[in-house]
Every structure is written in C-alpha cells, then in structure tokens.
FINU-415536 format. One record per atom (N, C-alpha, C): residue number from 1; residue in three letters; x, y, z. Coordinates in pm, whole numbers, padded with zeros to 5 digits. Each point is the difference from the previous one (the first is absolute). Layout:
REM residues N
<node n="NUM" res="ALA" X="X" Y="Y" Z="Z"/>
...
REM end
This chain:
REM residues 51
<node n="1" res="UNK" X="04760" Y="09356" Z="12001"/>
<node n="1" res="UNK" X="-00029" Y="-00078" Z="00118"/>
<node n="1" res="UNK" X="00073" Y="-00133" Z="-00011"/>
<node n="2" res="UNK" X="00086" Y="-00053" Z="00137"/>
<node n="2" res="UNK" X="00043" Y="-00087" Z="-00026"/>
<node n="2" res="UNK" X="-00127" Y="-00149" Z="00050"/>
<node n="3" res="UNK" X="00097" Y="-00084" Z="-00072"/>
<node n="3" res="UNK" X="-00111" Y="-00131" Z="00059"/>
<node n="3" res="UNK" X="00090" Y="-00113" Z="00056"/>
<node n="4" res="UNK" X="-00058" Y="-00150" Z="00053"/>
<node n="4" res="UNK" X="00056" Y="-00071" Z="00002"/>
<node n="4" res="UNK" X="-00041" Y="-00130" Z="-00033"/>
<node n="5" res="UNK" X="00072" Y="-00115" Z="-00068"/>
<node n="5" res="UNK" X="-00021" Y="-00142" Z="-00100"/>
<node n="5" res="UNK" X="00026" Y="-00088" Z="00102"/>
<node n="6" res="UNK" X="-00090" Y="-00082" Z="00033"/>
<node n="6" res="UNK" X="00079" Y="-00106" Z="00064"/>
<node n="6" res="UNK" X="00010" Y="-00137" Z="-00082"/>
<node n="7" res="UNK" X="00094" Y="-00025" Z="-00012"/>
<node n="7" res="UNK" X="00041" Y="-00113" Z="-00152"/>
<node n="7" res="UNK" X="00086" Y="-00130" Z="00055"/>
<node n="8" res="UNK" X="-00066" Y="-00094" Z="00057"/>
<node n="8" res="UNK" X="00101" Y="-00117" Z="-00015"/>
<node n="8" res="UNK" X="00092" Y="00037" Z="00166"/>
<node n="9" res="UNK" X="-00101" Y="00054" Z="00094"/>
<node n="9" res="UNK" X="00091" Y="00054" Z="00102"/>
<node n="9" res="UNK" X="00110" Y="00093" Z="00075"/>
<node n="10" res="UNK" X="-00018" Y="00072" Z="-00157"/>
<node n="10" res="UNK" X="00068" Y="00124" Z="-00020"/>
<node n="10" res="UNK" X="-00027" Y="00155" Z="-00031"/>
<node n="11" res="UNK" X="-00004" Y="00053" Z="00095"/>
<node n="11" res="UNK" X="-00066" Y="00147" Z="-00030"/>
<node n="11" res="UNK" X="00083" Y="00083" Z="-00041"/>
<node n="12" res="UNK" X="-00026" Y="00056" Z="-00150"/>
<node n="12" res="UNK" X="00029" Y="00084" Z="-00081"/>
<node n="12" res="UNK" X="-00110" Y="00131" Z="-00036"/>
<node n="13" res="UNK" X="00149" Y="00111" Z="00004"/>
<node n="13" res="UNK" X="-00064" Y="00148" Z="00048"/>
<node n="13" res="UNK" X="00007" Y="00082" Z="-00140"/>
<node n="14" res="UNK" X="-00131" Y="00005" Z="-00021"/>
<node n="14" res="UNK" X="00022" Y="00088" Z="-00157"/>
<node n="14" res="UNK" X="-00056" Y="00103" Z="-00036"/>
<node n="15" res="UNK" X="00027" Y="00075" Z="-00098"/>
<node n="15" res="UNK" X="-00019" Y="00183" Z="-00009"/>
<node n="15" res="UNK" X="-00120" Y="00006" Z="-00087"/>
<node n="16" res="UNK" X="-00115" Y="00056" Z="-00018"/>
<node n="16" res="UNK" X="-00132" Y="-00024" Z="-00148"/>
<node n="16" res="UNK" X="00135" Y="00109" Z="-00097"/>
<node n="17" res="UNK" X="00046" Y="00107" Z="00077"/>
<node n="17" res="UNK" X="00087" Y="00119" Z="-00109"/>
<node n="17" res="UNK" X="00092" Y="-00055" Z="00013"/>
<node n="18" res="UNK" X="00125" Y="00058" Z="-00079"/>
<node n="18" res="UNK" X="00108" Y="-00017" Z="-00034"/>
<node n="18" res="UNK" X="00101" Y="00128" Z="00090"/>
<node n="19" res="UNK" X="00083" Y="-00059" Z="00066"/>
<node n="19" res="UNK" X="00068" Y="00130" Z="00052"/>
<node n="19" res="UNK" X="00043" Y="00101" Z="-00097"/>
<node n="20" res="UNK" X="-00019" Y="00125" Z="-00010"/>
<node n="20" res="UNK" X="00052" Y="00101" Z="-00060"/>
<node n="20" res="UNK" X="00159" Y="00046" Z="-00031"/>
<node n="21" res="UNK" X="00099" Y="-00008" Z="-00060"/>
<node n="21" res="UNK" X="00115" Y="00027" Z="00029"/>
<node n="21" res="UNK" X="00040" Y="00167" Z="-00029"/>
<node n="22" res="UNK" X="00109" Y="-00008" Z="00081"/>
<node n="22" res="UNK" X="00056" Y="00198" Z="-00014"/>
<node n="22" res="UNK" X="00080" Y="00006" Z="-00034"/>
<node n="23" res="UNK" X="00081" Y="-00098" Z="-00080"/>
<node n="23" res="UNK" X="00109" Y="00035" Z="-00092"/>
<node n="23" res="UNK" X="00010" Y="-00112" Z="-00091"/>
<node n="24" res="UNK" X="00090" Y="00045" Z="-00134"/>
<node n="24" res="UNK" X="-00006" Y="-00101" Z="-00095"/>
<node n="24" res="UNK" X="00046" Y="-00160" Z="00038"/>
<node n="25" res="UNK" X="-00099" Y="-00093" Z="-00060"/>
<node n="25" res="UNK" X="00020" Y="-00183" Z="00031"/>
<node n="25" res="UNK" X="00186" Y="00000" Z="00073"/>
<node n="26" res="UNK" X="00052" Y="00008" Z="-00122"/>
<node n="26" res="UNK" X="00143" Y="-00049" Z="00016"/>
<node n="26" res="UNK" X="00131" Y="00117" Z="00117"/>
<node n="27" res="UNK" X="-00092" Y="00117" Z="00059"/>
<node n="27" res="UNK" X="00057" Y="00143" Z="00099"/>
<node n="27" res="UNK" X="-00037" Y="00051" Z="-00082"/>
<node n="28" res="UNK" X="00089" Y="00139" Z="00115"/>
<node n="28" res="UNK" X="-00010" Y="00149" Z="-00068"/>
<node n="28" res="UNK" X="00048" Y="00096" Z="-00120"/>
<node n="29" res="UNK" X="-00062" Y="-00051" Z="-00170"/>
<node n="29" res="UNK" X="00065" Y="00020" Z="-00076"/>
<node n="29" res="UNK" X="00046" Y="00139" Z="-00010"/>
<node n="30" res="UNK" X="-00096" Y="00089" Z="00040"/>
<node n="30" res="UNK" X="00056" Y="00130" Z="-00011"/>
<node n="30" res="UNK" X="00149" Y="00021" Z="00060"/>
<node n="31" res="UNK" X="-00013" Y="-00037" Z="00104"/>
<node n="31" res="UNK" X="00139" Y="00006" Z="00063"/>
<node n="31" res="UNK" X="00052" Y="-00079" Z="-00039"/>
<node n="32" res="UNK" X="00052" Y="-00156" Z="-00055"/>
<node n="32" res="UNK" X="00109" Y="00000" Z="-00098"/>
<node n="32" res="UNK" X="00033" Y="00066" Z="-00109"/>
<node n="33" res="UNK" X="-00102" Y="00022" Z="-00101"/>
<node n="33" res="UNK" X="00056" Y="00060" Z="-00093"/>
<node n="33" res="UNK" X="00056" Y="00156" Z="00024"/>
<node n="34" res="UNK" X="-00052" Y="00088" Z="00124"/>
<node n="34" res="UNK" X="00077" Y="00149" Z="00071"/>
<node n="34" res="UNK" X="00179" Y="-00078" Z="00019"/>
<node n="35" res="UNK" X="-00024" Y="-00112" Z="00040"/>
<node n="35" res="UNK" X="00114" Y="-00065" Z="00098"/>
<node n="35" res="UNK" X="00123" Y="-00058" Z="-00140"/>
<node n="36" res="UNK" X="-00042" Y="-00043" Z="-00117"/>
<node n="36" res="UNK" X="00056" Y="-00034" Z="-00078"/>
<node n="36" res="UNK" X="00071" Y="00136" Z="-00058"/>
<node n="37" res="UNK" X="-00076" Y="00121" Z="-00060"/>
<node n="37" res="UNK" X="00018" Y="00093" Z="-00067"/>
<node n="37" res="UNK" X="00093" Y="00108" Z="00101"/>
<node n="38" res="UNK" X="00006" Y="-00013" Z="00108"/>
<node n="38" res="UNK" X="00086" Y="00078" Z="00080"/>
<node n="38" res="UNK" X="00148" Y="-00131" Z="-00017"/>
<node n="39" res="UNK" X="00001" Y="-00079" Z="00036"/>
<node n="39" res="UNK" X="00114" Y="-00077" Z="-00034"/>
<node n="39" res="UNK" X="00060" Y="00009" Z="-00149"/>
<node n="40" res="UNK" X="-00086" Y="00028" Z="-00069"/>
<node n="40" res="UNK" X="00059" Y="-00009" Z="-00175"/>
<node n="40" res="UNK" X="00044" Y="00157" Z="00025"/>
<node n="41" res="UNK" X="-00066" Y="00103" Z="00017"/>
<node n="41" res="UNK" X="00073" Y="00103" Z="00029"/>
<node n="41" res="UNK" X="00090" Y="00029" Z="00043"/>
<node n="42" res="UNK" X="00057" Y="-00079" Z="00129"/>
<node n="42" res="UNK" X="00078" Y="-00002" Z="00061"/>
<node n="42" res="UNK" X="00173" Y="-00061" Z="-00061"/>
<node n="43" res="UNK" X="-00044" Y="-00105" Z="-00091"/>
<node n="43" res="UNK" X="00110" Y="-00073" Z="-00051"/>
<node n="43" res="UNK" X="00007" Y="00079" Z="-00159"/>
<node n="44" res="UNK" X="-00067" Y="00064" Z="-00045"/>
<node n="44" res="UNK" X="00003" Y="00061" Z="-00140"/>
<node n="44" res="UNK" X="-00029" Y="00130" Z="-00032"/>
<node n="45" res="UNK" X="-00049" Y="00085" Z="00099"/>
<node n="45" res="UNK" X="-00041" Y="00103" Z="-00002"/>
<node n="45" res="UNK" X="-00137" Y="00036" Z="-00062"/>
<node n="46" res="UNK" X="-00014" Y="00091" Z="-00046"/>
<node n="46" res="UNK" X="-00152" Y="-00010" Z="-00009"/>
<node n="46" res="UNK" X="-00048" Y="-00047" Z="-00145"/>
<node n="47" res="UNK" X="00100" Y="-00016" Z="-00095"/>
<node n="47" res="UNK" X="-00034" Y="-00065" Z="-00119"/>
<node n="47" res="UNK" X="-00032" Y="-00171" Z="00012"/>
<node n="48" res="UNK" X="00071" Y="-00001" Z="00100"/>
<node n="48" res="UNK" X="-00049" Y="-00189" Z="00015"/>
<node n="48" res="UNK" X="-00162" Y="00013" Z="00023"/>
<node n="49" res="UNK" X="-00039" Y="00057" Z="00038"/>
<node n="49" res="UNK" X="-00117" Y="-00023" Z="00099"/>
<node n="49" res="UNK" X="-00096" Y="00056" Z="-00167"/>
<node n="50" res="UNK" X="-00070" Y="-00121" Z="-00032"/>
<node n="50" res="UNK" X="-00049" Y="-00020" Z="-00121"/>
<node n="50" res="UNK" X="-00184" Y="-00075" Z="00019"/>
<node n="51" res="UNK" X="-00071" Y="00054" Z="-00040"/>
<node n="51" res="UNK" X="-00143" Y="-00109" Z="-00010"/>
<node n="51" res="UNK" X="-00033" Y="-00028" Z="-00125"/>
REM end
C-alpha cells in the first residue's frame, strides 16, 4: 500500500515493499553471457568458447 508524507511542504510518495525486480540488478545476464559465448565461437570456433 502506498502512502503519503507531508514534510516541510513537500509531498513524498513511498512504497511499505520494495519493488520486485525480473532480471538481474546490473540486465539480462543470461543473455550476455549466451551473447558473449556465441561471439567467442564465432571468432575461435568452438574451442574458444571456454567456462
């Protein structure tokens, strides 16, 4: 439920939860690292492509 502060003349809008996220903080790691390992494949064949 959201609420609202009134502080010093200023109304500020805040969450009690935390929004949920659907992919990792920094993007979509799965898909870089698919996105990296097809490029190393691509430039080395399939021996480049190493974990």
């Amino acid at each position: 439920m959201d609420s609202v502060h009134i502080l010093f003349g200023m109304t500020v809008t805040t969450r009690n939860t935390p929004a949920a996220r659907s992919t990792y903080r920094h993007g979509d790691l799965r898909r870089a690292l698919l996105d990296a390992g097809v490029e190393l494949a691509r430039q080395g064949g399939p021996a480049a492509v190493v974990l």
